[in-house]
Each structure stands twice: as structure tokens, then as C-alpha cells.
N, C-alpha and C positions, 0 to 999 in steps of 0.2 A: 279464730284459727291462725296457720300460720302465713304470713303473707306471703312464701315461696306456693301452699298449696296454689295459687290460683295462676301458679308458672310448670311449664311442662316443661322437664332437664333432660337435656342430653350432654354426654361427657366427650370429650375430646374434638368439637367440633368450633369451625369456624363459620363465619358468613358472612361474603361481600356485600356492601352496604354503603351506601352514599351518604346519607344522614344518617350523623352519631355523634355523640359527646363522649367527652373522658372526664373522669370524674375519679380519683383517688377515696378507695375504700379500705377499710377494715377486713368484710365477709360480704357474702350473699345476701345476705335482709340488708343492709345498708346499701347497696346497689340497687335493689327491689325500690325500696323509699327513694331512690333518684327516679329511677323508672316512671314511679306514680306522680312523682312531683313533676317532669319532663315540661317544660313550656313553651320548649323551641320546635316542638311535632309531637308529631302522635306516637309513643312510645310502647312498639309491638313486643319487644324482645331486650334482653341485655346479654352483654357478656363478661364474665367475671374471671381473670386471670390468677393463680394463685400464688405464684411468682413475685409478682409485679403489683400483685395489691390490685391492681386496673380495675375499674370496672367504665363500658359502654353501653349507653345506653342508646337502643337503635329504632329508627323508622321500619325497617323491615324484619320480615321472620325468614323461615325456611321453605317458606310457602310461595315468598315473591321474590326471591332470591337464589343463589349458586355456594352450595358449604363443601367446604374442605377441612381435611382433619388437621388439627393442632391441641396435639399432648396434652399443654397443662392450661387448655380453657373449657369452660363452663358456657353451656350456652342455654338461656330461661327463654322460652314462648310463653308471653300471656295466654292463656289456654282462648279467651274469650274471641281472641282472634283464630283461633286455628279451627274452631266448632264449625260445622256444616249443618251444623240443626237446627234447631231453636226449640226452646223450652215457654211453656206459656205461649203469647201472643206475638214473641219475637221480637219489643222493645231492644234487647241484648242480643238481638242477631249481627253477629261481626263478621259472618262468612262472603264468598266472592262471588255467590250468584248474582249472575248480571242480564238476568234473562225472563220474564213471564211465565205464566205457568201455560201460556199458549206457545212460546216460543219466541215471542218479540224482545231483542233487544234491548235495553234498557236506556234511556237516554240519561246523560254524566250530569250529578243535578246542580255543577255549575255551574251547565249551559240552558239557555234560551230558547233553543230551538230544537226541535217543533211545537214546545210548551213551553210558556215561562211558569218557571214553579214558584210554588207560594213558600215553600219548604228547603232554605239553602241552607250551606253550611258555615255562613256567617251567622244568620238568625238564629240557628240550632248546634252551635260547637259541638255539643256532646253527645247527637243521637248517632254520629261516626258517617255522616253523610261524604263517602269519600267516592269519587270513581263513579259508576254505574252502576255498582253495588245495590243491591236489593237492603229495605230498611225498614224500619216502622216510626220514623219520628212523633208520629200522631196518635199511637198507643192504639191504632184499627184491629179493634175486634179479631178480624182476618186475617191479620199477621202482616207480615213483611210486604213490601211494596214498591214499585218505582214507575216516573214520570218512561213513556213508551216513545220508541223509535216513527212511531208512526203516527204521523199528524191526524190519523182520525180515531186516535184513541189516546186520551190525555196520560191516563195513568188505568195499570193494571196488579192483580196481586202475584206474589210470586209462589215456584212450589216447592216449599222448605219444611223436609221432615222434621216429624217430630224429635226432640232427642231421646224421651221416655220410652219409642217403641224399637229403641239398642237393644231392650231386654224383655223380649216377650215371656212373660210369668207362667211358664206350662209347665211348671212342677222341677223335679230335682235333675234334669235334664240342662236345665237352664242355670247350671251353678256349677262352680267347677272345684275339684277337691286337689290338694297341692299346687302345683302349676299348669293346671289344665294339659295334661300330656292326654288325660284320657277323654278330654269333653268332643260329646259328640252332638251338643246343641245344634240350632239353628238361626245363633245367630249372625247379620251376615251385615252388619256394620259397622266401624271403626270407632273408640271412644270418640274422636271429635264430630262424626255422623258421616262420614264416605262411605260409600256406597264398596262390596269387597267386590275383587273382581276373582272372576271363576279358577279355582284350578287347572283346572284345563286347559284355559287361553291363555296367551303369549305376550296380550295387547290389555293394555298400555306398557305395561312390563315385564320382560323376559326374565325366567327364572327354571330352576331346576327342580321344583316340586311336583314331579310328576306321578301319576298315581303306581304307576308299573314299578317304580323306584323305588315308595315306600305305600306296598300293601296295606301295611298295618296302619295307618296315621288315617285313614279313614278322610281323607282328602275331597269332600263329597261337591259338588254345588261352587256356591263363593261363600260358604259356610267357615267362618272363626275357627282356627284350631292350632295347634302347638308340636309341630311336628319335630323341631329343634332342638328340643329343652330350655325354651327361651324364659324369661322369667312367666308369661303367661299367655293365653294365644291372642292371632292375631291374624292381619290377612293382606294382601296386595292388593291397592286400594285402586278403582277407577279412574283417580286424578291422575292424571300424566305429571302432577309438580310433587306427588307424594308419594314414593317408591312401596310402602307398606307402613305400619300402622297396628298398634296394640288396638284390642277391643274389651267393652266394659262391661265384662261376666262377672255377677258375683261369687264372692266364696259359699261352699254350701256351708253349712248352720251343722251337720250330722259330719263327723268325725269321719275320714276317710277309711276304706274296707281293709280288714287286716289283711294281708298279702300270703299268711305263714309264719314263721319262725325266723326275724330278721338272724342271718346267716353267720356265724365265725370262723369261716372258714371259707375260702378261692372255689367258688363256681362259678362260669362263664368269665364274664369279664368284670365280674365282684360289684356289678352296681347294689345288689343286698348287701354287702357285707360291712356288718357292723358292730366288727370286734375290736378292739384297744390295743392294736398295734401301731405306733403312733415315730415311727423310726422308718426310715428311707431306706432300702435295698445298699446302700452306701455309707449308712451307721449317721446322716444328718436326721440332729430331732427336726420334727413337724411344728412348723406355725400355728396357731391356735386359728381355725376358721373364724371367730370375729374379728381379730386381729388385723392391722392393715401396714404393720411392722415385723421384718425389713419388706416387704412384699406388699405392693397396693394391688387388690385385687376385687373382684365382683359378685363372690361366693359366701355372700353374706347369710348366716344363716334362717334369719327370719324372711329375707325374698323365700329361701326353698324349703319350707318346712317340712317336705319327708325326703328328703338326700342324707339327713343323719350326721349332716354337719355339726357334730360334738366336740367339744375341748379341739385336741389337735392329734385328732384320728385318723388314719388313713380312710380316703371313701373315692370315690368313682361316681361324683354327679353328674359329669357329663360324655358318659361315654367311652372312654379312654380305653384301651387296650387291657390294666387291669387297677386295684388301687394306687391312689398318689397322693400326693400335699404340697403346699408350698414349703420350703423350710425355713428354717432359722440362720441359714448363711447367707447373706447378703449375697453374695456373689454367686448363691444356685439357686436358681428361683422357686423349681419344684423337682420330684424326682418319685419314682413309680416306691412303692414298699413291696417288699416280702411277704406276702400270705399266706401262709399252709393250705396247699391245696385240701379241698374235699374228700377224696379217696385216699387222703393221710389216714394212719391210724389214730386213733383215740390220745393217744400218747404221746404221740409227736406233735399233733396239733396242740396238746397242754406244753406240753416243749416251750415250741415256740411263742403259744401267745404269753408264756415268762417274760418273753424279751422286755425290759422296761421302757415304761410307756414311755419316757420324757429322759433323754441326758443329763442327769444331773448338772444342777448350776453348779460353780465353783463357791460363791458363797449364796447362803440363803440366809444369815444370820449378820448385823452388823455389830461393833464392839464402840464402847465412847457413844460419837453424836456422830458417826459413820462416815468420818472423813474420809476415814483410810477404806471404805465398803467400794470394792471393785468387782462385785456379780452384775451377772446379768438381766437382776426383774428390771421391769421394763412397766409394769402394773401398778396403778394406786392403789389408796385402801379404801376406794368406791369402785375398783373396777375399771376404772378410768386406763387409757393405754397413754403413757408419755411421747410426747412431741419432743422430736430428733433435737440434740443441743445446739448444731449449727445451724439450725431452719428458723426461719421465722414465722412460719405459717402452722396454727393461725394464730400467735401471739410472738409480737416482736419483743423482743428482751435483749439485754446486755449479758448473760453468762453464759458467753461463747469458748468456744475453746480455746482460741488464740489469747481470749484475754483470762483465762483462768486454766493456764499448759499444765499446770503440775494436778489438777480435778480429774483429770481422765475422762473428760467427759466427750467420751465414743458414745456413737450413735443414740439409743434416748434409754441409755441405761440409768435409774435410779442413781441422783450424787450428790454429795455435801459440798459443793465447792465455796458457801459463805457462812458456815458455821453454823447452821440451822440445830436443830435439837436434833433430828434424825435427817435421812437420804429423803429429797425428794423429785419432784421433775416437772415442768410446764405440760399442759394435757391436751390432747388432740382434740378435745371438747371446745369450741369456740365461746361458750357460756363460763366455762372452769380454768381460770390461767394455769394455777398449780396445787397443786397435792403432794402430802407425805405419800411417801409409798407403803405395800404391804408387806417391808417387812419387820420379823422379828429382831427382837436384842440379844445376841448370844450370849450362851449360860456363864456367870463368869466360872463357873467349872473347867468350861471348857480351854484345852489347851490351846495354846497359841500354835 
């Protein structure tokens, strides 16, 4: 697999951190490969800048540490450290229980007293013997373990849930369909294994999901759920270091219940409606929802598989007053669209969903080897979206604007600026530098 899966991302965050490296990278998997190489400490987390190429490689996560937001970093948790459960026997147990399953303290095993241990973390580098931390160096049957606080007890085991019982198997209750907005399971622990803490209560941390407030979200217990429209549910977790916390429902297998007749036409506030109006209340076309050009955004279609995030449609996935989109001007980022309401008649609703779905580009055809092609696709002919001509990210290059003035090469529109056979562009795929684009050769019929 891929070596980011065995890192949990969060976007735009930072973390104070005493031990760290800098290490000059390319992407994400190259920072990852530092991380795992790391020889100066134990290497919980990195941070990957997009900017600046950076990447840091750190001793701490978010777990032992203080984050703050900062725009354009990337922040990876090794998962292995953030888990509170253990799988199997708990050899891979990396969590911060530091306690018996009676409640004794755990003594630091790379101290002496009240036990000298036969088990330290010079003899054992790798079984992560850090702190007072609960462990199993010795592969005990029983799981996890540590030398005890109290001189008349050497060593005790410790009590580290399972991780396999996140998802108790009691039928299609236990699986959730889109993004869990309607699951009403039971289950009541966090992917990494914390324990959720109740709706109701205030403690460990305050929040506004209270049951009076949202009736319907079925807010029950400390039971998993998605009152939000988050990408899937989740719950506020027991830890006082861990403010909340996705949980690990699977998808159901059975295709989710038809709703009705997805809508073309303004009722309530248009979260059904999914008709081909694809134009802003303002006459800006719509950005194409996979798209992340000129507008970086989080509405990716495959996170929300029934929001009807299609081409570049107007839709309402979360909530909003009625449909919207981002658009195609840089300078606007999104803007509500025009809908025919429902109690139009038959006729004006055909009316208006005429309007055309998309503003015409000014060219969609080039002539020659498309030097002189000044449109605006933006598209390969894999599909692929072009990376902006002044950016370097994520491939550095020389065909900049300044050094190629008379190309036109504005934002990551399709261009010929070294003679190529046709228009093409560098691609926001970190695997793909560059691609022809998709388009056609105009007819030579046609007039100039």
C-alpha cells in the first residue's frame, strides 16, 4: 500500500515541537521515507509545507503537544502512535496508558526503582519502551504490561481495549450509507480506540451539541454520529488532549434507499436538487466540483457520494440558504445560483433550465501547433487538471511567465510557449509532470 496510509492528515495545521529535523523534499512520500529513516528520535509525525518544499520530521504528535493553524502545511500522525487499542496481543501497542488494570501507576522503565527491569529501552529500541507507557516487549500472551509503582508488586498487565470491538457486527445498523448523517449505530469509539464521551456532558469538553438543538440527529448515549455533514461520523472523545475524533463505521455493501425523484426544481433549501444549472445568480460559470482550480476546496466528490456533486452543477451539500458553487473567477470564490422555484409552472421551469450549462470558452479549437491558442481549458487529455504556470508545486519548472511574456501563460490555462506539436500544461498529479491537453485542431474551414 501506500506509505502515507499508515499516517493520519490534517490540513492547515501546525505543532509545537522541540525535536525536529528539516529535510528539503520534493512531496509527501519523500518526507514519509525521512520520517521512517529518522535516527536522531522516534519519529511520531511530519510536517510537509507546499511552499517551501519543507518537510519536518518530529518527535511529537497532536496528542503530546499544542497545534495552531498555518494555511499552507500539511500535518501526518503515524497512526500507530495515536491508536488506544491494541490489535492481537498488543506487541504494536503505541498508546499512553500508563496505569494497571488495578489502577497502579506504572513505573518509567528507565528507572530502578522500586523494580529493576530486565526489559529497557537500550536492550529493546524497537518495542517503543518510552515513559511509563504500557507495552508488551515480551510478546505476553496477555497483552500489554508494565514494571508497577509499588514495591510489592513487580509488574502488572494493563487494560487495553480491543481495537476489533470499534465495530460491533449486529447487522446493517452497523454500517453507514453516504456519510453517515443517518447512522444510528452503537458504536461508541474513536478510529484510534477513545473511549466517546456522552452528548449530554460538558466534560472533558464543551460544545454546543445539545439534544433540544438538534431533535433530529438522534444525539443518544456517547454513541458515533454526524450531526454536521462532516465527512463521516464521529464523537468528542474522553481524552482531555483530544478535543474529537472520526469513528471507524464501515460502508454498508446495499446501495443507499431511494429518497424520491432527485428534484429540478427550488424546494426548501435545494439540498435535492439536481438539475443542470451550472451558472451563478450573477451570470459566473461554476467550477467543476473535482476541480481545485482557481478555488482550492474540500467538496470533493467521491468523500460525498450522494450530494450530486456532478460536472459543475449548482448543488447545496451543506446546508446553505439555497444552491451554490464555487466559480471560475478567481476573484469570486462562490456565489448562490438561480433556481426555478417548485410552484413555477411547467414552462418556465423548461425556460429556465435552457440557461446554458457552462459560458462558452472563447476558443475551444487551436489552429498550427497552438501557439497563438489563448482559451481557457485548463484540462488534459487524461483528465488530468493543469498546475498554475507561476507555481511550482508540485513540479518545479522553467516556463514561467516572466521568462516566456509574449506565451500568456495566465493562470494554468493550456499553452504553447516552446513549440510543442500542440497546447499543453505541467499537471497537479505529482506522479504526471505534463500532458497535451484536450483540445481539438480547428477545421481549416473555419474562418479566422
Amino acid at each position: 500500500g501506500d506509505i502515507l496510509d499508515d499516517y493520519l492528515r490534517t490540513d492547515g495545521v501546525w505543532i509545537l515541537t522541540r525535536n525536529k529535523q528539516f529535510y528539503k523534499t520534493n512531496n509527501e512520500k519523500e518526507c514519509a521515507d525521512k520520517c521512517e529513516a529518522e535516527r536522531n528520535f522516534t519519529c511520531r509525525a511530519f510536517l510537509f509545507t507546499r511552499k517551501k518544499l519543507q518537510c519536518l520530521t518530529l518527535a511529537e504528535n497532536a496528542k503530546m503537544t499544542v497545534t495552531f493553524a498555518s494555511t499552507d502545511t500539511v500535518l501526518y500522525e503515524k497512526r500507530i502512535y495515536l491508536m488506544e487499542c491494541k490489535r492481537g496481543i498488543g506487541t504494536e501497542y503505541r498508546g499512553t496508558e500508563a496505569k494497571t488494570q488495578r489502577g497502579i501507576p506504572c513505573q518509567k522503565w528507565t528507572e530502578k526503582i522500586p523494580h529493576k527491569p530486565n526489559y529497557t529501552p537500550e536492550k529493546h529500541p524497537s518495542a517503543g519502551l518510552e515513559e511509563n507507557y504500557c507495552r508488551n516487549p515480551d510478546a505476553d500472551e496477555r497483552g500489554p504490561w508494565c514494571y508497577t509503582t509499588d514495591p510489592t508488586m513487580r509488574f502488572d498487565y494493563c487494560a487495553i481495549p480491543e481495537c476489533e470491538d470499534q465495530v460491533m457486527q449486529t447487522g446493517e445498523g452497523e454500517c453507514m450509507q453516504c456519510n453517515g448523517e443517518d447512522y444510528h449505530g452503537e458504536v461508541s469509539r474513536t478510529e484510534s480506540g477513545l473511549e466517546c464521551q456522552r452528548w449530554d456532558a460538558q466534560e472533558p469538553h464543551m460544545h454546543g451539541f445539545i439534544l433540544k438543538h438538534y431533535p433530529e440527529k438522534d444525539l443518544k448515549m456517547n454513541y458515533c454520529r454526524n450531526p454536521d455533514g462532516e465527512l463521516r461520523p464521529w464523537c468528542f472523545t474522553t481524552s482531555s488532549n483530544k478535543r474529537w475524533e472520526y469513528c471507524n463505521i464501515p460502508r454498508c455493501t446495499t446501495p443507499p434507499p431511494v429518497s424520491g425523484l432527485d428534484s429540478q426544481c427550488l424546494s426548501g433549501k435545494g439540498e435535492d436538487y439536481r438539475g443542470r444549472i451550472a451558472i451563478t445568480e450573477s451570470g459566473n460559470a461554476c467550477q467543476h466540483w473535482n476541480t481545485q482550480f482557481p478555488h482550492k476546496h474540500g467538496w470533493i466528490p467521491d468523500r460525498y457520494p450522494c450530494k450530486g456533486l456532478q460536472e459543475n452543477y449548482c448543488r447545496n451539500p451543506d446546508g446553505e440558504k439555497k444552491p451554490w458553487c464555487y466559480t471560475t473567477t478567481s476573484s469570486i470564490r462562490w456565489e448562490y445560483c438561480t433556481i426555478p422555484p417548485c410552484d413555477m409552472t411547467e414552462q418556465a421551469i423548461a425556460g429556465m433550465n435552457n440557461v446554458p450549462v457552462q459560458v462558452p470558452l472563447t476558443e475551444e479549437c487551436y489552429r498550427g501547433k497552438g501557439q497563438s491558442y489563448r482559451g481557457t481549458t485548463s484540462v488534459t487529455v487524461s483528465g488530468r487538471t493543469c498546475q498554475a504556470w507561476s507555481s511550482m508545486f508540485p513540479h518545479s519548472h522553467v516556463k514561467t511567465p516572466d521568462r516566456f511574456p509574449d506565451a500568456d501563460l495566465r493562470d494554468n490555462y493550456c499553452r504553447n510557449p516552446d513549440g510543442d506539436s500542440s497546447p499543453w500544461c505541467f499537471t497537479t498529479d505529482p506522479n504526471t509532470i505534463w500532458e497535451y491537453c484536450n483540445l481539438k485542431r480547428c477545421d481549416d474551414d473555419t474562418q479566422e
